[in-house]
MARROTI-40570 format. One line per 3 residues: for each residue z, x, y of N, C-alpha, C. Coordinates in steps of 0.05 Angstrom, whole numbers. Atoms other than C-alpha are relative to their C-alpha. Layout:
! MARROTI-40570
Z X Y Z X Y Z X Y | ...
//
This chain:
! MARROTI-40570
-8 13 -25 2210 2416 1612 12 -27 -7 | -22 25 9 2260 2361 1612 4 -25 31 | 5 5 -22 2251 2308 1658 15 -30 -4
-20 25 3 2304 2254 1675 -2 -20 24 | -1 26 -16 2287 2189 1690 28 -16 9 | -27 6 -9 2352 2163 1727 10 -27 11
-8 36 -11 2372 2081 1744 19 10 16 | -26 -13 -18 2405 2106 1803 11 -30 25 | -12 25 -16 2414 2034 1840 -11 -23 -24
-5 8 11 2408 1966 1812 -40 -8 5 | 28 -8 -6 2329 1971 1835 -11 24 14 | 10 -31 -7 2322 2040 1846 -2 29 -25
-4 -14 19 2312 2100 1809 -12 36 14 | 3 -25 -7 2311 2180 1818 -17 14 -28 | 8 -12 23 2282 2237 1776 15 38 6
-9 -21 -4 2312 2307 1762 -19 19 -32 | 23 -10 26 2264 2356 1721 4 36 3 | -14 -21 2 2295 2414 1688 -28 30 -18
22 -17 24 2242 2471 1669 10 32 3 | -12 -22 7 2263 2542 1644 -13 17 12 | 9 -26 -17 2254 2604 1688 -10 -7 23
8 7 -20 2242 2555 1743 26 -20 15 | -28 29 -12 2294 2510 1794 -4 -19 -9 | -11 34 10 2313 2444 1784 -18 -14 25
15 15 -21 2264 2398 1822 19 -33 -3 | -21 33 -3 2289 2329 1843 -14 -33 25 | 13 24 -24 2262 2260 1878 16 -18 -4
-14 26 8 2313 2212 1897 -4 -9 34 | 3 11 19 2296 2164 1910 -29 -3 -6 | 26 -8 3 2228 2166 1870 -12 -34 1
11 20 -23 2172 2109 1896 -4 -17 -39 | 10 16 18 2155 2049 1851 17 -13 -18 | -25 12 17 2220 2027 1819 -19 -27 -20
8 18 19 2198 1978 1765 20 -11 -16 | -15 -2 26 2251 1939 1717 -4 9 -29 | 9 -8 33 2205 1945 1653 -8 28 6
16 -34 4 2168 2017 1670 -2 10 23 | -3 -11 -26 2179 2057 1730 -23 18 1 | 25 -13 -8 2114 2083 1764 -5 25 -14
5 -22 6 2128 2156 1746 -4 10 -27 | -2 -2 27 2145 2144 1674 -36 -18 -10 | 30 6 18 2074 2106 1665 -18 29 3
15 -30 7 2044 2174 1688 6 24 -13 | -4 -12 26 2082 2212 1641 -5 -6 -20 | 9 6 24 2068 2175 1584 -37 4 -1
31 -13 2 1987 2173 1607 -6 29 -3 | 12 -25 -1 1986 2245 1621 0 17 -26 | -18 -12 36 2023 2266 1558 -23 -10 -24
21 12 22 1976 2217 1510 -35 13 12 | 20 0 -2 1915 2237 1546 -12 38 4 | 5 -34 5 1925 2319 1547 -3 5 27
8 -5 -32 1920 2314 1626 18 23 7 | -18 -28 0 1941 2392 1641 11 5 32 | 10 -7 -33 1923 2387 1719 16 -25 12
-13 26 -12 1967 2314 1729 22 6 10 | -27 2 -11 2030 2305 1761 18 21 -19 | -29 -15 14 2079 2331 1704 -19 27 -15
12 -18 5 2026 2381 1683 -1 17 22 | 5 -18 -25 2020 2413 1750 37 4 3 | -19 -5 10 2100 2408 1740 12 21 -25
-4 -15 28 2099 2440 1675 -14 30 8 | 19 -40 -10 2056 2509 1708 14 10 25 | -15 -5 -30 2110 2508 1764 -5 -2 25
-1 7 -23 2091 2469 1817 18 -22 15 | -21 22 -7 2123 2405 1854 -16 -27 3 | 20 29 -2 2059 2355 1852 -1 -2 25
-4 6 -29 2075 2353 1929 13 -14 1 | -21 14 3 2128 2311 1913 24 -10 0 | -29 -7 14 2192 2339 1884 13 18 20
-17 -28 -16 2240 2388 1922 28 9 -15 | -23 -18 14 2286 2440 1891 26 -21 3 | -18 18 4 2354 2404 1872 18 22 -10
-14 -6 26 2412 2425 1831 27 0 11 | -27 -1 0 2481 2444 1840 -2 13 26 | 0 -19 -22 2505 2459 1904 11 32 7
-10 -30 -3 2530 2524 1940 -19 24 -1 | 22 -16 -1 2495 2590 1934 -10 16 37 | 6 -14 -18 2456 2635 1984 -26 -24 11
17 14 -9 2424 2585 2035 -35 24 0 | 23 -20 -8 2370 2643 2053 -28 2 -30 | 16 -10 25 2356 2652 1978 -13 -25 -10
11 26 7 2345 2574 1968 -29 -21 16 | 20 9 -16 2296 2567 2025 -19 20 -5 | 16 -11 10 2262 2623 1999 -19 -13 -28
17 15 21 2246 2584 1934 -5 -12 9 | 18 36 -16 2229 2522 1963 -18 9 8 | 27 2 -18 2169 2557 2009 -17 14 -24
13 -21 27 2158 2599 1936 -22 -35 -16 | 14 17 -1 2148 2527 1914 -19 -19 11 | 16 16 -17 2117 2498 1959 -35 4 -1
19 -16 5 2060 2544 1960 -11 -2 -28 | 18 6 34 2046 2541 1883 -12 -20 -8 | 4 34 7 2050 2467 1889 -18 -5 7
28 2 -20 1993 2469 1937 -24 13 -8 | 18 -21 24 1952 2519 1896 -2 -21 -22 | 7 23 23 1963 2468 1836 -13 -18 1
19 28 -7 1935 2407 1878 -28 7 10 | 36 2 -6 1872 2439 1901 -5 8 -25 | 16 -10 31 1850 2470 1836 7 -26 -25
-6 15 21 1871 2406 1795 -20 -17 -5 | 28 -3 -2 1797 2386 1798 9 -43 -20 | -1 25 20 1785 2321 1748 24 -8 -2
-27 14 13 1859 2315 1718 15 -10 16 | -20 12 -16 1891 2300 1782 -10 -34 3 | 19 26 -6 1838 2241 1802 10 -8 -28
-3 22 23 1838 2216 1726 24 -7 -14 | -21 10 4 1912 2215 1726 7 -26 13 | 4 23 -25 1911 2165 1787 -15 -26 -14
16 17 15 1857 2120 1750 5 -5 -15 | 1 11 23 1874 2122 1682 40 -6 -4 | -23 22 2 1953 2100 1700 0 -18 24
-1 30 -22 1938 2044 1750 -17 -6 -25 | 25 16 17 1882 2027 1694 31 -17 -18 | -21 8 26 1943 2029 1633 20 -20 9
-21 17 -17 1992 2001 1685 -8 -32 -4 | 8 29 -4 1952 1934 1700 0 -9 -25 | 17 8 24 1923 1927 1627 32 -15 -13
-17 9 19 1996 1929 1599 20 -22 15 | -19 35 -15 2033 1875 1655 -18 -20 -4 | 16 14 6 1978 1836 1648 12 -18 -29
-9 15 23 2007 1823 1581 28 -16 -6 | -27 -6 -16 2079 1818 1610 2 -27 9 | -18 13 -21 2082 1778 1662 -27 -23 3
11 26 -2 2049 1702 1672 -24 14 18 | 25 1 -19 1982 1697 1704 9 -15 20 | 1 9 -33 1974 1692 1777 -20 11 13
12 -14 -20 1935 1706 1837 -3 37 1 | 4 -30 -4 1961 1775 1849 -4 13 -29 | 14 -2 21 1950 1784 1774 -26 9 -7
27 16 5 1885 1763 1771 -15 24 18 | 14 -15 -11 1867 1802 1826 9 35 -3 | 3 -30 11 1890 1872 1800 -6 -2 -15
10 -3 20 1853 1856 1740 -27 5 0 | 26 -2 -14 1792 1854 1777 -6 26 15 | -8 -26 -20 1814 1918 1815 -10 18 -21
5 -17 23 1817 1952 1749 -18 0 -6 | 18 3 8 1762 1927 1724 -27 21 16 | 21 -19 -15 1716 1960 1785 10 36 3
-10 -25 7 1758 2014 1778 -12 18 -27 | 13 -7 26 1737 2029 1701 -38 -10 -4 | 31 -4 -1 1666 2013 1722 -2 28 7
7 -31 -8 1669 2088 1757 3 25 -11 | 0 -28 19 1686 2128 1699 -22 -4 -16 | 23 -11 20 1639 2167 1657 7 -20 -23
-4 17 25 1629 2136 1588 20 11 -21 | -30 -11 14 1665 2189 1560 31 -3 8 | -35 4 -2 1730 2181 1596 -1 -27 -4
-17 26 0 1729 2106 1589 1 6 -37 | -3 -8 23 1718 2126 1514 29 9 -10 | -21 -10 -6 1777 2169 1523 21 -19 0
-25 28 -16 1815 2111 1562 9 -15 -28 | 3 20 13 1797 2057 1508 21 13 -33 | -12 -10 22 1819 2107 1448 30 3 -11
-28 4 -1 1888 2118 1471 17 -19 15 | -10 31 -4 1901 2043 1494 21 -7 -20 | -26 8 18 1945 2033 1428 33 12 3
-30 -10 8 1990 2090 1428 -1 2 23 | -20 -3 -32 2006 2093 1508 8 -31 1 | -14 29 7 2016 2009 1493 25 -5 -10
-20 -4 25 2064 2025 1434 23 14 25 | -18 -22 -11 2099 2085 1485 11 -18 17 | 1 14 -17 2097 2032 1535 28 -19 2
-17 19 9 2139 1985 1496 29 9 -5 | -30 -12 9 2184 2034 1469 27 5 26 | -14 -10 -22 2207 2063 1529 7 -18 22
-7 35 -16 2204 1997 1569 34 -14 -4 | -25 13 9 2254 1965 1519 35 28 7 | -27 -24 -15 2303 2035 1529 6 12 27
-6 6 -30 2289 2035 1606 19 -28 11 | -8 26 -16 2303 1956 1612 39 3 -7 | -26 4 13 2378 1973 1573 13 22 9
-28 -25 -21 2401 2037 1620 13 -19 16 | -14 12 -19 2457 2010 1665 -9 23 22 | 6 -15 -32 2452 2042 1739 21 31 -9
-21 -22 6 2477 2118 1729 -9 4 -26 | 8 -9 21 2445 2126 1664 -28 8 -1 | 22 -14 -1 2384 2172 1648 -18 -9 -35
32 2 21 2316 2166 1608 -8 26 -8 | 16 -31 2 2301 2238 1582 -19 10 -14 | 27 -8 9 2231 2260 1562 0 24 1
0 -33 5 2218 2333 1546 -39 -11 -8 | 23 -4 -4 2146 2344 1568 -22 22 -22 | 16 25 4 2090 2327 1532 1 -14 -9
-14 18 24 2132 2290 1486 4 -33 10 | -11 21 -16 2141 2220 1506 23 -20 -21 | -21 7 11 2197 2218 1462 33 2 15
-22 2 -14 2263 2200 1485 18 19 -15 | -15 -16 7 2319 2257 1478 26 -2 8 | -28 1 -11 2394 2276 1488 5 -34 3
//
């Protein structure tokens, strides 16, 4: 699965996610624009480092839509046959989110956790700083010991991914794509 992060305005950004024997899903424009790390790309990189099968791009990757995404691609075609997939998706996507038990929740948690930990390092202390640090904090009071175990273990390399992909997000011009091939959070094409 190939999933293209897209600088589609000068603070905006889309996503188009190509997976084989399935349509082309698409969100434009997708929520959380970020200059250093765009919302969706911190939960690809957590889900990917932490083996999360049941998260957003995992429930993607078994052919659903997260509740999110909607079929995309080239236009033209049999309208009849394109609204047929879409309710095909729709339906799977919805099957994916109730049965996604733990991985969905500890996708939610453990990238707002990674999120805060790594601007925190970023960007000057302040107020609203200060106070999502504290957010987090009661946040990572409510996991088990094992997942903060978990959490704490792969703090380096989603840091490292963090950085990488940061510095080759902050240097797309508008109209240029980020491409990850799922679970890899290596940059491709």
């Amino acid at each position: 699965m190939k999933v293209h992060f897209i600088r589609s305005g000068e603070r905006r950004y889309s996503m188009r996610i190509e997976r084989a024997g399935a349509p082309v899903l698409v969100m434009d424009p997708a929520p959380g624009f970020d200059p250093d790390l765009p919302h969706d790309m911190v939960h690809f990189v957590v889900e990917a480092a932490l083996g999360l099968k049941a998260g957003v791009f995992g429930q993607i990757a078994a052919g659903g839509n997260a509740g999110s995404f909607h079929i995309g691609g080239p236009g033209g075609g049999d309208a009849r046959e394109h609204r047929r997939a879409a309710r095909k998706q729709a339906a799977k996507g919805r099957k994916l989110i109730e049965g996604q038990g733990r991985d969905g929740e500890l996708s939610e948690i453990a990238a707002f956790l990674f999120d805060v930990a790594w601007r925190s390092q970023l960007r000057p202390d302040s107020a609203a700083q200060r106070a999502a640090l504290g957010e987090a904090d009661r946040t990572r009071a409510g996991l088990s010991p094992e997942e903060r175990a978990r959490i704490d273990t792969a703090r380096p390399q989603i840091f490292e991914t963090f950085e990488r992909l940061s510095k080759a997000w902050r240097a797309l011009p508008v109209g240029g794509a980020l491409i990850l091939e799922w679970p890899s959070a290596q940059p491709i094409g």
